[in-house]
C-alpha positions in Angstrom: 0.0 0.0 0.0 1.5 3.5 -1.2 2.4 5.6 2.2 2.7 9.4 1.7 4.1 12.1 3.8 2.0 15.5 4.3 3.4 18.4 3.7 2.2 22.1 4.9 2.6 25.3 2.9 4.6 27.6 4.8 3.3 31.9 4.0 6.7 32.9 5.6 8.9 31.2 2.9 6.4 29.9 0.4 7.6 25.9 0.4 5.4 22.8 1.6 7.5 21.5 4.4 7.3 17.7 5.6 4.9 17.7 8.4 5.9 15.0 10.4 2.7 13.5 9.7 2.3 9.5 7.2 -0.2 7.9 6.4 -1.1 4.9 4.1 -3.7 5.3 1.1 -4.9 2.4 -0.7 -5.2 4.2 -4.2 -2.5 6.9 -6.1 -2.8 10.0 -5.1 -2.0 13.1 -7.5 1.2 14.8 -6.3 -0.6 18.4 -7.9 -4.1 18.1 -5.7 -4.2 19.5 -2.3 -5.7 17.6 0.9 -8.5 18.9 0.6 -9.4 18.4 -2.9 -8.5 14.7 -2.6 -10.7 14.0 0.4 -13.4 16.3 -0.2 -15.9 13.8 -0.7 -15.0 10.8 1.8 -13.7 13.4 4.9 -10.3 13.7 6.3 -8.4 10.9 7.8 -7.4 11.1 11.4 -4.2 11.7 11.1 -4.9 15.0 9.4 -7.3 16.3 11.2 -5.2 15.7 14.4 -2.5 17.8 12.8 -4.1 20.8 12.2 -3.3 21.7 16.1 0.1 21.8 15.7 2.7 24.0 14.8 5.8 23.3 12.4 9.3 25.1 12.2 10.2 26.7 8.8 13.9 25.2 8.5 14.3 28.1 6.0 13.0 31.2 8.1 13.0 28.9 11.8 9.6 30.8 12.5 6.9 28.1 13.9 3.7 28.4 11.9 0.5 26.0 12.1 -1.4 25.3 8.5 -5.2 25.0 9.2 -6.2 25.7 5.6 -6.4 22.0 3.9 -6.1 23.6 0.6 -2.3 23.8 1.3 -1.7 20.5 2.6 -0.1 18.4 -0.1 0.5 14.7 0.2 3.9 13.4 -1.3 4.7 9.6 -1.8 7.5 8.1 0.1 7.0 4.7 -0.9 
């Protein structure tokens, strides 16, 4: 089963950042479609919405930021 890592848009620096956050997904998920476009229909998984309370470090700017908006949440496939 494909696993994919989420990653969070950052406004500071404008780059998705890895989010810390995998999950398995059963079919292929388009790199170019955000999280919310690709679950839109069946609902967010856990994982997701559980990470929408926490707060990332830009390793670019080292600013913390949290990304509540799921339309720049990306998924990226690690295996």
């Amino acid at each position: 089963m494909p696993r994919y890592m989420v990653t969070a848009f950052c406004e500071k620096c404008s780059v998705a950042h890895p989010a810390g956050v995998e999950l398995e997904w059963p079919e292929q998920i388009p790199p170019n479609k955000s999280v919310a476009e690709i679950f839109h229909l069946i609902g967010l998984p856990a994982e997701i919405v559980d990470m929408s309370r926490n707060y990332f470090t830009c390793p670019q700017t080292g600013h913390m930021y949290a990304q509540q908006d799921n339309k720049k949440l990306f998924l990226v496939k690690t295996l």
